[in-house]
N, CA, C and O atoms as a MOPAC input file, in Angstrom:
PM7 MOZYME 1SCF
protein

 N     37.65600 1   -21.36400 1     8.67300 1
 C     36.43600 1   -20.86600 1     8.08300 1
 C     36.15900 1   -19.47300 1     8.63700 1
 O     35.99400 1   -19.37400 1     9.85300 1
 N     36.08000 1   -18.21600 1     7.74700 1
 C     35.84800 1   -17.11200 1     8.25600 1
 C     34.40200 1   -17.29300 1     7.92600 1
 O     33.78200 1   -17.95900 1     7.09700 1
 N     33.99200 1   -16.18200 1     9.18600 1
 C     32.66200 1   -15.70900 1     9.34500 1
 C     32.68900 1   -14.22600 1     8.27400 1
 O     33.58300 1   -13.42800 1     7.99300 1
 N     30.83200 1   -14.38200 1     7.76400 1
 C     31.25200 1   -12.75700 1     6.56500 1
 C     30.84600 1   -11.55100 1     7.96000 1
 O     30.37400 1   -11.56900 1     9.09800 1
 N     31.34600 1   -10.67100 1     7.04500 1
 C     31.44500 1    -9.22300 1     8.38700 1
 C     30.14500 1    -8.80500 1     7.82100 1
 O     29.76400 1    -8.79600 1     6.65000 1
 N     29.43700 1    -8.39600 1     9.12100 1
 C     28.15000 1    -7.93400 1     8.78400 1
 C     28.61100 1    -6.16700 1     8.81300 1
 O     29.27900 1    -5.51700 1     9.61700 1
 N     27.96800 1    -5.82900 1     7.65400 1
 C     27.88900 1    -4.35200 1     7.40700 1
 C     26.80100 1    -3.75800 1     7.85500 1
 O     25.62300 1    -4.11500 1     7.85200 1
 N     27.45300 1    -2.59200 1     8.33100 1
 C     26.22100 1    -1.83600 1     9.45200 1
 C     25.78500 1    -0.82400 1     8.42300 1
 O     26.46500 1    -0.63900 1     7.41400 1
 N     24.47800 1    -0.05100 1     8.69200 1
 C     24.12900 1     0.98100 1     8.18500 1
 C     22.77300 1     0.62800 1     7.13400 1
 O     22.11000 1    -0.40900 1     7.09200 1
 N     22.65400 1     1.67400 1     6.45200 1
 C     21.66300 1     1.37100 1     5.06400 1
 C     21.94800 1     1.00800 1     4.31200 1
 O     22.85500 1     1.47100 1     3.62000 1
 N     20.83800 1    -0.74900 1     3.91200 1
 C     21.22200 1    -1.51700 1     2.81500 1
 C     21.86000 1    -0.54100 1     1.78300 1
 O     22.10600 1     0.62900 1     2.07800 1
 N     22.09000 1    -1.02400 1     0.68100 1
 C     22.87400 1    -0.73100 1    -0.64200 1
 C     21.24000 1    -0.70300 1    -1.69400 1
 O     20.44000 1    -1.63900 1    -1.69800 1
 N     21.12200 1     0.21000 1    -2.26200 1
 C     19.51000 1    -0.09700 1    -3.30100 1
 C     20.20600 1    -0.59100 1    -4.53700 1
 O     21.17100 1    -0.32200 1    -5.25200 1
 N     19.48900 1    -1.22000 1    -4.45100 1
 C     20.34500 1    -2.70800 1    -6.21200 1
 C     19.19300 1    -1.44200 1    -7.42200 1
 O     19.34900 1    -1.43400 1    -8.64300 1
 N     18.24300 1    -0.61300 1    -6.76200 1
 C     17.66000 1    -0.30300 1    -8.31300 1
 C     17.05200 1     1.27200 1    -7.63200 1
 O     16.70900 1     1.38900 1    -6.45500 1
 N     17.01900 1     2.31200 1    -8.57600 1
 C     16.01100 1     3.73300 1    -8.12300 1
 C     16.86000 1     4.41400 1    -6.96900 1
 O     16.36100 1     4.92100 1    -5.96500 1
 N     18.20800 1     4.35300 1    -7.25500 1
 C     19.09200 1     5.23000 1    -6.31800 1
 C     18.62100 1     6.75100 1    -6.95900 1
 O     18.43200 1     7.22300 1    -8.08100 1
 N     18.55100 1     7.22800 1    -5.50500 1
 C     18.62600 1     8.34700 1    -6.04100 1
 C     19.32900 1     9.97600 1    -5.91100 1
 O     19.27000 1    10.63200 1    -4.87100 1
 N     19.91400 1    10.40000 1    -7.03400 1
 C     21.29900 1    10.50700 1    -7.44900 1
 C     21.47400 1    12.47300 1    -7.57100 1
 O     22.38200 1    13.28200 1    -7.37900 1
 N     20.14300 1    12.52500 1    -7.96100 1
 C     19.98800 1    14.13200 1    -8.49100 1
 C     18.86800 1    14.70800 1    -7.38500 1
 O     17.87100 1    14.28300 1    -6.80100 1
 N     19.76100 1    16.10600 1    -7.47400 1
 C     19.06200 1    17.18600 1    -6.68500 1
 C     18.37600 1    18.08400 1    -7.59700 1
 O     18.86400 1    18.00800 1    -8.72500 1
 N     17.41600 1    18.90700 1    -7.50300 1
 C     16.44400 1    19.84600 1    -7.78000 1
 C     16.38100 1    20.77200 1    -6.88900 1
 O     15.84600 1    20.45400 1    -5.82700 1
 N     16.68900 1    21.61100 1    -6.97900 1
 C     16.90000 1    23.76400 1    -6.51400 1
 C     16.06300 1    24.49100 1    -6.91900 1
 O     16.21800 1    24.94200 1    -8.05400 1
 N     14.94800 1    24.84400 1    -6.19100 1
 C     14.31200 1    26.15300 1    -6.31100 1
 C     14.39200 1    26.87900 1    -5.30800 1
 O     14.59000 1    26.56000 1    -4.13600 1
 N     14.12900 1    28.56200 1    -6.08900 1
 C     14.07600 1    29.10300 1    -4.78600 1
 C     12.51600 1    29.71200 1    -4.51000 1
 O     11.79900 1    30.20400 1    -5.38100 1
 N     12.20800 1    29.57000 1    -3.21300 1
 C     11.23100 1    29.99300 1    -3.01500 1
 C     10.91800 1    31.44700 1    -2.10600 1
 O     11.66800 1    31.60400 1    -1.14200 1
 N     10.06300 1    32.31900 1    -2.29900 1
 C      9.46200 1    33.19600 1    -0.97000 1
 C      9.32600 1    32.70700 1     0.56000 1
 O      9.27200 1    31.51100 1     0.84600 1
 N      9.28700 1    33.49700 1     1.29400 1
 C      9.15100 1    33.17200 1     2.35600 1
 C      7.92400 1    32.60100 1     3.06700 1
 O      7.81100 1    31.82200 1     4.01400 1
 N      6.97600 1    33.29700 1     2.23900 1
 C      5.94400 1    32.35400 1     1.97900 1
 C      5.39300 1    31.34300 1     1.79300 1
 O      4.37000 1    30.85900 1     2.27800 1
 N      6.39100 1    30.86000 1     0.75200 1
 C      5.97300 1    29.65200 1    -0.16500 1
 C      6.54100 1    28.63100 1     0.64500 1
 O      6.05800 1    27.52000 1     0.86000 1
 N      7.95100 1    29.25400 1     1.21300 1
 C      8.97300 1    27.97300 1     2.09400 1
 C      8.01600 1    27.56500 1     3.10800 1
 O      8.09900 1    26.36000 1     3.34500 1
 N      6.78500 1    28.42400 1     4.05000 1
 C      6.28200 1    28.46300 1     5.54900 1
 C      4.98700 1    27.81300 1     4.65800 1
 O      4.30300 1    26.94800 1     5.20700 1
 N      4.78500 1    28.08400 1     3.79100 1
 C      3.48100 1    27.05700 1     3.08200 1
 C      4.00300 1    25.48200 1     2.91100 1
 O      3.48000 1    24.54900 1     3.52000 1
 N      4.95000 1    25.35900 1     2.12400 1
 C      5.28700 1    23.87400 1     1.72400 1
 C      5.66500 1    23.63000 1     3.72300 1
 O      4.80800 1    23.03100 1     4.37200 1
 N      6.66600 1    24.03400 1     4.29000 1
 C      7.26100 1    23.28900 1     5.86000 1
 C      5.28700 1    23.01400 1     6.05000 1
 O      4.89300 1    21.91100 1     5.67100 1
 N      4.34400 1    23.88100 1     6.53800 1
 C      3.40900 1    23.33100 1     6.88000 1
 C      2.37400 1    22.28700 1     6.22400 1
 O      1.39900 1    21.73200 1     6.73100 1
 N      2.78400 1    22.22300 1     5.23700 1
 C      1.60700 1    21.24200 1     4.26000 1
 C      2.98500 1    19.94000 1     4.70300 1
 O      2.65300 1    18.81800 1     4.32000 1
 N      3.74100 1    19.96100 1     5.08800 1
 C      4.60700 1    18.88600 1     4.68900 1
 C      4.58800 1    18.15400 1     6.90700 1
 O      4.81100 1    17.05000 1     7.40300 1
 N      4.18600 1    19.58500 1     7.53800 1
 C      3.88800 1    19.05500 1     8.89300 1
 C      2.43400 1    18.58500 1     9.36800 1
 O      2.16100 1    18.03900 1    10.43700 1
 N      1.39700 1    18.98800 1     8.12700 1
 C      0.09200 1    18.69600 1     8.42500 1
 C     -0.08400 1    17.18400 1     7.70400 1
 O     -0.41500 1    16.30700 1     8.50200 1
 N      0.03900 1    16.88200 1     6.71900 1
 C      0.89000 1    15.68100 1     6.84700 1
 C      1.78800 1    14.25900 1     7.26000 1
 O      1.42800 1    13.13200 1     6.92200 1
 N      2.64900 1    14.46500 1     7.81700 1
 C      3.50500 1    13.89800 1     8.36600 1
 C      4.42400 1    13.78500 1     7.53400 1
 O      4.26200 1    12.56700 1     7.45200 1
 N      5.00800 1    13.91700 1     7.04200 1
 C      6.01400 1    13.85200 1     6.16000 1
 C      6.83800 1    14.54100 1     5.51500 1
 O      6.41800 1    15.64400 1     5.16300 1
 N      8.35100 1    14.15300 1     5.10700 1
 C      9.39900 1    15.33200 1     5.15900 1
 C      9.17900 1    16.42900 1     4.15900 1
 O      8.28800 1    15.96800 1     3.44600 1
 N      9.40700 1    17.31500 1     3.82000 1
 C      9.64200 1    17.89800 1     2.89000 1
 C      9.74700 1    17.40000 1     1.42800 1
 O      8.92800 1    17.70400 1     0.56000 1
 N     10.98100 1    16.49500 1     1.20400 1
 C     11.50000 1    15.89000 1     0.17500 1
 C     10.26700 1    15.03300 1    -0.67900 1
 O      9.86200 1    14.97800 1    -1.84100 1
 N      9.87300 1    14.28500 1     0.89600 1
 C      8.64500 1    13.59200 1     0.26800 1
 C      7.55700 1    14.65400 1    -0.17800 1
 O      6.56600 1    14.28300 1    -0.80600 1
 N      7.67100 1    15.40800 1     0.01200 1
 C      6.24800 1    15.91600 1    -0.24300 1
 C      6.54100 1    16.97100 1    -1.56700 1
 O      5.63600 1    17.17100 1    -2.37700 1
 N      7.47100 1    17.42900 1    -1.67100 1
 C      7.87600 1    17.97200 1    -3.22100 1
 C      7.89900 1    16.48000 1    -4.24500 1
 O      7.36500 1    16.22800 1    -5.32600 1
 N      8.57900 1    15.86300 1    -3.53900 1
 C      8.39500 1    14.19100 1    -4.46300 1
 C      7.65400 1    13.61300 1    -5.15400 1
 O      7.74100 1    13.12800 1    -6.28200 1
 N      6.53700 1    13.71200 1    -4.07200 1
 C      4.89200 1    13.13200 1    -4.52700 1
 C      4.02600 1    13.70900 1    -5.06600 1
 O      3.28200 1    13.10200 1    -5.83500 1
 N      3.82100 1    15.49600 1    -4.73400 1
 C      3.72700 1    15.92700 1    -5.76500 1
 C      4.19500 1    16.46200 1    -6.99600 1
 O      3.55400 1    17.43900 1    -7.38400 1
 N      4.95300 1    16.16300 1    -7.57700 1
 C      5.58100 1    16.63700 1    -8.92100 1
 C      5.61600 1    15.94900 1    -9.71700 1
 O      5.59800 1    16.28800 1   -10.90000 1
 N      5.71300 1    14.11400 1    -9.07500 1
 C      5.91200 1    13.01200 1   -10.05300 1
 C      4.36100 1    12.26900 1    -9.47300 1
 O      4.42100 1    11.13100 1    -9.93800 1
 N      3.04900 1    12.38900 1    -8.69800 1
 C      2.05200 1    12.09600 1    -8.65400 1
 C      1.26700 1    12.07700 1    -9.49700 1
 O      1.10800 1    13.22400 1    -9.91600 1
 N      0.43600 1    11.11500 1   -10.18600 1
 C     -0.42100 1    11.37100 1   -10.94900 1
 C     -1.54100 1    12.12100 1   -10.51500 1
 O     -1.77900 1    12.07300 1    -9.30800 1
 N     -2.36700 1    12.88200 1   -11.32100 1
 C     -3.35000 1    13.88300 1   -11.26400 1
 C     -4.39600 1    13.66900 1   -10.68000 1
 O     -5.30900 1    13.22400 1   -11.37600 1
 N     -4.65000 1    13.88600 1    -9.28300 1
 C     -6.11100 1    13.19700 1    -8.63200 1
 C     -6.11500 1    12.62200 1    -7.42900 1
 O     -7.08800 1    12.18900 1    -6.81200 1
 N     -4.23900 1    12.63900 1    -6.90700 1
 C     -3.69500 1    11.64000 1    -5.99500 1
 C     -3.88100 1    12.66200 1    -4.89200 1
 O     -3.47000 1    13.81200 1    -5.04500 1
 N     -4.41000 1    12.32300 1    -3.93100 1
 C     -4.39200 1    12.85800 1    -2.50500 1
 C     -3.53900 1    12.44500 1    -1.39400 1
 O     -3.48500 1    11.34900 1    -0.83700 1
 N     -2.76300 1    13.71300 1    -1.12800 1
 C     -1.26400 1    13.16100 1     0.10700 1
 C     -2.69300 1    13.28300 1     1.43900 1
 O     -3.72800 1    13.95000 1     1.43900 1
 N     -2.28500 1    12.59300 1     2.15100 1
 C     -3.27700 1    12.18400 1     3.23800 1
 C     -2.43800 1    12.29100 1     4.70800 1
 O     -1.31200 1    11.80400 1     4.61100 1
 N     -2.68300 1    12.70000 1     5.72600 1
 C     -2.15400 1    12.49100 1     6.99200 1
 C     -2.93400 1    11.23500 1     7.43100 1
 O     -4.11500 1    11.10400 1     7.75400 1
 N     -1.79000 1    10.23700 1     7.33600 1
 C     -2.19900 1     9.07400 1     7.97000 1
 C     -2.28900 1     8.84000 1     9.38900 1
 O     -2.81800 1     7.75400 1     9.62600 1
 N     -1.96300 1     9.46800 1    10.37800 1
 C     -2.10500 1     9.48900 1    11.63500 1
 C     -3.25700 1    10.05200 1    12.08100 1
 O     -3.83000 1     9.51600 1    13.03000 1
 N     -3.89700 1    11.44600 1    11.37000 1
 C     -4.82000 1    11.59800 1    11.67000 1
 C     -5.51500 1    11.05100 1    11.45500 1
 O     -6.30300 1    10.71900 1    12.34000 1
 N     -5.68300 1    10.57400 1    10.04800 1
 C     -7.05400 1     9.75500 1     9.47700 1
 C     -7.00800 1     7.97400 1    10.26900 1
 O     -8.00400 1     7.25100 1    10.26700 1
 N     -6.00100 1     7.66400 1    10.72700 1
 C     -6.40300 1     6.61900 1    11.95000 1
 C     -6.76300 1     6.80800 1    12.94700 1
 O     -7.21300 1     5.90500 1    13.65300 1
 N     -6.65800 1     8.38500 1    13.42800 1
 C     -7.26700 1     8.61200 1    14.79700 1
 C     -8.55700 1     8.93200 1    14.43700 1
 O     -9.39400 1     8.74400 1    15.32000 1
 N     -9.05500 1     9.48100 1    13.10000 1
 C    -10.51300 1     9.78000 1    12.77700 1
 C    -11.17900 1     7.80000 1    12.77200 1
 O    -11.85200 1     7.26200 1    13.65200 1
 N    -10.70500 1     7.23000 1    11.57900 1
 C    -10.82700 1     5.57400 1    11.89100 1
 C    -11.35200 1     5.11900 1    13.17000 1
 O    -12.47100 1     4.63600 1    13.34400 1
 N    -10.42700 1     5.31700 1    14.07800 1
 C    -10.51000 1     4.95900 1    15.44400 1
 C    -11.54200 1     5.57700 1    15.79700 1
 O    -12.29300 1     4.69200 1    16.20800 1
 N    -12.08500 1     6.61800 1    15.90000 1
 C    -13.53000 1     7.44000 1    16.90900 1
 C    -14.29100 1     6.74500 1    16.24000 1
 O    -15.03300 1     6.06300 1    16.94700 1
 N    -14.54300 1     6.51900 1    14.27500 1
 C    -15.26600 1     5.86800 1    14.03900 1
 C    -16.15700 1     4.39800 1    14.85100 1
 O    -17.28700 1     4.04500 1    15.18700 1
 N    -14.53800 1     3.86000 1    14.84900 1
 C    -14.72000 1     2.51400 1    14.82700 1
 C    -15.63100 1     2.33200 1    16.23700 1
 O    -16.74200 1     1.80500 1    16.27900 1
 N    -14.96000 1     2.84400 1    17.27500 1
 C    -15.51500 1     3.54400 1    18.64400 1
 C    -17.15300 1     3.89400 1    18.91200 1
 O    -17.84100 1     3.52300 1    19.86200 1
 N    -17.59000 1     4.83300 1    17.61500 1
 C    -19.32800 1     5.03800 1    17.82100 1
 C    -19.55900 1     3.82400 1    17.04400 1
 O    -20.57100 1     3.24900 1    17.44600 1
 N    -19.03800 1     3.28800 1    16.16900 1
 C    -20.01400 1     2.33400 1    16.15200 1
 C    -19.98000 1     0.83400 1    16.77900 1
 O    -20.57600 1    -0.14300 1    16.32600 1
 N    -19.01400 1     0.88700 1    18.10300 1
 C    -19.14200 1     0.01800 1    18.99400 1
 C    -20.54000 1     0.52100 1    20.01700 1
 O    -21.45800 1    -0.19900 1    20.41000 1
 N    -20.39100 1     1.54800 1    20.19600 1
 C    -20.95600 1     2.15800 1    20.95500 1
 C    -22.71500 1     2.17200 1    21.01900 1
 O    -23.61700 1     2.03300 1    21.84400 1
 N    -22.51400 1     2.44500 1    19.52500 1
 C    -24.62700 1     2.14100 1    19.02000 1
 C    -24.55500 1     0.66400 1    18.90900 1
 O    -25.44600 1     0.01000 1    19.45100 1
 N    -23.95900 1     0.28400 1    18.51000 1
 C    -24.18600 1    -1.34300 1    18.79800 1
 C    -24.29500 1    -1.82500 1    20.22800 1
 O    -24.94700 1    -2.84500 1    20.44800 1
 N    -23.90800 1    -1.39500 1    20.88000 1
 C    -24.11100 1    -1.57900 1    22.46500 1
 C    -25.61800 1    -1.38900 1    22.76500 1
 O    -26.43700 1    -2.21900 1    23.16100 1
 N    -25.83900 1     0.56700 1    22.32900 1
 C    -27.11800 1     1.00200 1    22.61300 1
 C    -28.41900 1     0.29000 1    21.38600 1
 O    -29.61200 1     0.30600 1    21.69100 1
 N    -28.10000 1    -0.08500 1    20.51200 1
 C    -29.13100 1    -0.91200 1    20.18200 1
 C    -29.34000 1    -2.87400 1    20.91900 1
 O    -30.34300 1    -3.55200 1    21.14300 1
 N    -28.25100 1    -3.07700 1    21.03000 1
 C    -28.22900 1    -4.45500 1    22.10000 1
 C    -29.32400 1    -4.11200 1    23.54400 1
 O    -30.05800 1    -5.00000 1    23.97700 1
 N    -29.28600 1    -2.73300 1    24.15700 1
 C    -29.95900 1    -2.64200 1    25.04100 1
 C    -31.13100 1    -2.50000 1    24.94200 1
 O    -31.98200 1    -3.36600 1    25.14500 1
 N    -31.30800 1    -1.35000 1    24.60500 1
 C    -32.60000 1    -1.44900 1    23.54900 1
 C    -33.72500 1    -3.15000 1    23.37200 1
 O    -34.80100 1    -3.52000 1    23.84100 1
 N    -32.80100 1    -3.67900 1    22.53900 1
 C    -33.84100 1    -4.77500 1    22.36700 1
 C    -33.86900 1    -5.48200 1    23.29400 1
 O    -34.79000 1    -6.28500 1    23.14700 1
 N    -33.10000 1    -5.69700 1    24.62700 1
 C    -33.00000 1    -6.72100 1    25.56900 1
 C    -33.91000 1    -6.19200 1    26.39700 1
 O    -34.46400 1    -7.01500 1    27.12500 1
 N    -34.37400 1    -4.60000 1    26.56100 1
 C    -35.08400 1    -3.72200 1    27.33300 1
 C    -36.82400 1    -3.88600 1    26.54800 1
 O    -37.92600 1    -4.00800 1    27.08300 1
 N    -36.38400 1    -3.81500 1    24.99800 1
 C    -37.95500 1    -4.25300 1    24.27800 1
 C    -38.69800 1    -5.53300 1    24.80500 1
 O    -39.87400 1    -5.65000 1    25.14900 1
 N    -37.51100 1    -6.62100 1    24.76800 1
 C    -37.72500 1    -8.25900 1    24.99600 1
 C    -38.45700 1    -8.66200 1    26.40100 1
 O    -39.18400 1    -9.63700 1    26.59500 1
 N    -38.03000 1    -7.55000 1    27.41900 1
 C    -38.47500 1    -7.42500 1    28.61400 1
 C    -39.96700 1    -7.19500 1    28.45600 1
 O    -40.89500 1    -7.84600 1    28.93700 1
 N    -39.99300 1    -6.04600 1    27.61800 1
 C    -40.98600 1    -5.38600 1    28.31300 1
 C    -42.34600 1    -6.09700 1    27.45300 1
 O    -43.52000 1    -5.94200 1    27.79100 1
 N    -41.83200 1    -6.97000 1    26.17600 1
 C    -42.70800 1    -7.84100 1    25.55400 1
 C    -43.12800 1    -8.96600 1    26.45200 1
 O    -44.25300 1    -9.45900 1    26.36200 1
 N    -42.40300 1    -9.29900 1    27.15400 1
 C    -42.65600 1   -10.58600 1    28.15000 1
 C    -43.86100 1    -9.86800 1    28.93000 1
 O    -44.93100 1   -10.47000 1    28.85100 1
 N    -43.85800 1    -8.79700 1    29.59500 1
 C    -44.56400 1    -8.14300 1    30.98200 1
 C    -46.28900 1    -7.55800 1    30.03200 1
 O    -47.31500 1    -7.31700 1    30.66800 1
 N    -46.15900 1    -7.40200 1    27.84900 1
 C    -46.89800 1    -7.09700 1    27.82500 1
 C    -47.04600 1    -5.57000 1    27.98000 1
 O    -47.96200 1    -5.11000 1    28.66100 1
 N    -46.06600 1    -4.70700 1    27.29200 1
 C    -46.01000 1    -3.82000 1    27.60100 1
 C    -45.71100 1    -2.86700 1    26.74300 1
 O    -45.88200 1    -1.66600 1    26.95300 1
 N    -45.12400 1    -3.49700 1    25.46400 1
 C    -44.52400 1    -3.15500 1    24.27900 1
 C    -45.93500 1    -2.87400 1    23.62500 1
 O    -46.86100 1    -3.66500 1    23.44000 1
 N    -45.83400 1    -1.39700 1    23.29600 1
 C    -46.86800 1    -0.85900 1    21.93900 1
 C    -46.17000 1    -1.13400 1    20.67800 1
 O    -44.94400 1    -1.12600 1    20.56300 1
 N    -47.04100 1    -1.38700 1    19.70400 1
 C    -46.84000 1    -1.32100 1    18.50400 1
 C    -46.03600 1    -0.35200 1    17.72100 1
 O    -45.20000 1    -0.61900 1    16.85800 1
 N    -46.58600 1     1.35500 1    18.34800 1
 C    -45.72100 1     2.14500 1    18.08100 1
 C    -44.37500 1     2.58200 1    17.98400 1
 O    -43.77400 1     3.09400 1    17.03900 1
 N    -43.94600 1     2.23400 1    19.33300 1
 C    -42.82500 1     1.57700 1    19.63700 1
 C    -41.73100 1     0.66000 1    18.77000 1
 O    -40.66400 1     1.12600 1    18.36900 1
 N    -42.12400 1    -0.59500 1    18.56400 1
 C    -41.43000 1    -1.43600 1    17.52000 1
 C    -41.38400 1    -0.81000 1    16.24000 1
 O    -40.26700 1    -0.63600 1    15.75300 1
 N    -42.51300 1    -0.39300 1    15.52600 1
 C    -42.14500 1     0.45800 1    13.88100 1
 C    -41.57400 1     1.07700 1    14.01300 1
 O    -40.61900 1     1.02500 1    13.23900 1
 N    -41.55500 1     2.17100 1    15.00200 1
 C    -40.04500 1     3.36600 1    15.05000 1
 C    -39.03200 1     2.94500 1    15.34900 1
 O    -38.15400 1     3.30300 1    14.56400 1
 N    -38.59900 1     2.16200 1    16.34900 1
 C    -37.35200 1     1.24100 1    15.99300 1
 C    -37.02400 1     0.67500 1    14.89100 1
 O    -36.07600 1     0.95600 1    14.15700 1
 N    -38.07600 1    -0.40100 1    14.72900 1
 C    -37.37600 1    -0.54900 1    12.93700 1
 C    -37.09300 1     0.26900 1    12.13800 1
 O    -36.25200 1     0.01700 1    11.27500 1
 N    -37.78200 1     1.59300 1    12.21700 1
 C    -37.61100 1     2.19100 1    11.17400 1
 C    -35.86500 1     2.92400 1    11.22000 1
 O    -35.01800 1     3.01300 1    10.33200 1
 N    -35.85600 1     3.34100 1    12.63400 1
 C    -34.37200 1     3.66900 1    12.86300 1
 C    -33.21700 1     2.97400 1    12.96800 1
 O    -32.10200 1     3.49400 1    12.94200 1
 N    -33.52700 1     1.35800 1    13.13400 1
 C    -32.97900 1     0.18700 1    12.89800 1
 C    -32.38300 1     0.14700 1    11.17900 1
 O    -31.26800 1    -0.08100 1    10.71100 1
 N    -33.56800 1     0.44900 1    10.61900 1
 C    -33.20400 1     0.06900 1     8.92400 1
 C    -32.09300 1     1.47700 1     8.53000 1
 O    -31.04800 1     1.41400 1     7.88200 1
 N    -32.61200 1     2.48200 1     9.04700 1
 C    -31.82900 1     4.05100 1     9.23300 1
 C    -30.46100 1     3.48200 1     9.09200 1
 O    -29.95400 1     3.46700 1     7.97000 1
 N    -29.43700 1     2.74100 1    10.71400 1
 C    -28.99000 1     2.29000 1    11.06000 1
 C    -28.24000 1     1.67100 1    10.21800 1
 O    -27.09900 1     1.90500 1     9.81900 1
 N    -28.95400 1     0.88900 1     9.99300 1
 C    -28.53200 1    -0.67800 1     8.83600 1
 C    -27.85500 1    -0.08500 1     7.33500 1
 O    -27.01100 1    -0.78800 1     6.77800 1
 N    -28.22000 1     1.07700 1     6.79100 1
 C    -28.22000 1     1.40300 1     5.57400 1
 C    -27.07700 1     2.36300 1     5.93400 1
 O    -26.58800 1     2.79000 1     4.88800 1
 N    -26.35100 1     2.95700 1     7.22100 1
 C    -25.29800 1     4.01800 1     7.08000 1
 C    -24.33000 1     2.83900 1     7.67200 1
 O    -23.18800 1     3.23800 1     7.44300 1
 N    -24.28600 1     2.02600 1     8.09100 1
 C    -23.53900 1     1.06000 1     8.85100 1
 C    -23.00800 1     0.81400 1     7.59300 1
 O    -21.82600 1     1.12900 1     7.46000 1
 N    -23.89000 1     0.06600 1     6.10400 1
 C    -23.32700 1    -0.53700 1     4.70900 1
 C    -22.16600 1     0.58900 1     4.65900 1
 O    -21.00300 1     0.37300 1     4.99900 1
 N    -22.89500 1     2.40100 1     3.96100 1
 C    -22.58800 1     3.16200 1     3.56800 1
 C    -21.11400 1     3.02000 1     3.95500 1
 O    -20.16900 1     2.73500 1     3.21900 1
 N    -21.12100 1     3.32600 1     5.50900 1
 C    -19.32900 1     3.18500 1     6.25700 1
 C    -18.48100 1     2.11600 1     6.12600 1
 O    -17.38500 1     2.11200 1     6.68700 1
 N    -19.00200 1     0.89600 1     5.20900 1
 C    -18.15800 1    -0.49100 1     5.16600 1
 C    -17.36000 1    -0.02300 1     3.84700 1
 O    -16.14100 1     0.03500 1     3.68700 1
 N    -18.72300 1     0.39600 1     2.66200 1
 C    -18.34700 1     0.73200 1     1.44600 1
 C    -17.22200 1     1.71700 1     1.09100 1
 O    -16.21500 1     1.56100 1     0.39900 1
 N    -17.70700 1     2.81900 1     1.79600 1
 C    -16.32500 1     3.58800 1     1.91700 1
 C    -15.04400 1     3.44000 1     2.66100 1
 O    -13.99000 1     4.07200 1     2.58800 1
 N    -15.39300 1     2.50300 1     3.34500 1
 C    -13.56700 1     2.04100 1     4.29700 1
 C    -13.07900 1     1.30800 1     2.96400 1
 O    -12.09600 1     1.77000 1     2.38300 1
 N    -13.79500 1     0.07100 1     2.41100 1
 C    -13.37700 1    -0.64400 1     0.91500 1
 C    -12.41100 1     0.50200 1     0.58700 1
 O    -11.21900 1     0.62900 1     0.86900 1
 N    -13.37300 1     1.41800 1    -0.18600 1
 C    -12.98600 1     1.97500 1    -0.88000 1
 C    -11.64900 1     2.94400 1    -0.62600 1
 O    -10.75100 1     3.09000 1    -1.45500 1
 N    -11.69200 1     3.47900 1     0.48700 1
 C    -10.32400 1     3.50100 1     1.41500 1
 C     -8.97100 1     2.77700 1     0.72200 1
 O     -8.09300 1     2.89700 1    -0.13300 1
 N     -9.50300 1     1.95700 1     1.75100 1
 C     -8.55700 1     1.14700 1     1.62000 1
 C     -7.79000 1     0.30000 1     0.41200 1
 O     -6.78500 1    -0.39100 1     0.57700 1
 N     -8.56100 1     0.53100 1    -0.95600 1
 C     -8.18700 1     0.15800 1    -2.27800 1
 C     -7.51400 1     1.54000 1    -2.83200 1
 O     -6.83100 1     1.51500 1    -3.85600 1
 N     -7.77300 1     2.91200 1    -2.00600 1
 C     -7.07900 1     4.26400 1    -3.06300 1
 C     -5.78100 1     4.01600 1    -2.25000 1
 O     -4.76400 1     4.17700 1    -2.92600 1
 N     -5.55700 1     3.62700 1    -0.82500 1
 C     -4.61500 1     4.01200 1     0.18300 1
 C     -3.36200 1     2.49200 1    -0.66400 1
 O     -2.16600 1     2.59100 1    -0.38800 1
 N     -3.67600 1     1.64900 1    -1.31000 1
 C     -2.75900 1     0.46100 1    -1.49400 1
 C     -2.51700 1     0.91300 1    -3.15400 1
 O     -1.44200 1     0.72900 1    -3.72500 1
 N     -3.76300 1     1.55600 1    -3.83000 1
 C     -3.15500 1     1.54700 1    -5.51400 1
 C     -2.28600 1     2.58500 1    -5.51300 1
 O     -1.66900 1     2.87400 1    -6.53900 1

């Protein structure tokens, strides 16, 4: 019983090989424009003449590394006010026990609470929405 020989290298594409080259020439300009739109980015060259030429109209090439490190600071402040509003009320709760809490006090919190509450949605809605342009 032979064993099959495993073949090294890059699979074989069963479909969308691709076969043809495309030649322009460009300025020196144009070459140090596309290398940097293609390094601000992340992505090679090829890809980036690729995506745009055969992209539909509206499609935004995105640097995904950055926009996870932007993600990330996000995600970060709003650990962060969630912390500082946790204190906040544990510091209100106190000071309601001792009798100490004005009225004034609590409405302006709520009011910056609801502030809060309504950009917290805003940032869910648009990650959605993110995240449905980044998969179609």
């Amino acid at each position: 019983m032979k064993t099959p020989i495993k073949k090294v290298g890059r699979p074989v594409l069963e479909s969308g090989r691709r076969e043809h080259i495309l030649k322009a020439k460009l300025t020196e300009e144009e070459h140090q424009q596309v290398m940097a739109t293609a390094r601000e980015l992340g992505i090679s060259r090829t890809e980036l003449i690729r995506t745009r030429l055969l992209s539909q109209q509206g499609q935004v090439l995105v640097n995904t590394s950055e926009l996870l490190a932007s993600l990330d600071n996000i995600g970060s402040e709003l650990g962060r006010s969630g912390n500082n509003i946790n204190q906040l009320a544990r510091h209100a709760n106190v000071l309601n026990k001792r009798g100490m809490l004005e009225a004034a006090v609590i409405s302006e919190f709520n009011g910056l609470f609801s502030i809060y509450q309504q950009q917290h949605l805003e940032i869910q809605q648009l990650m959605r929405l993110l995240i449905r342009l980044m998969k179609g």
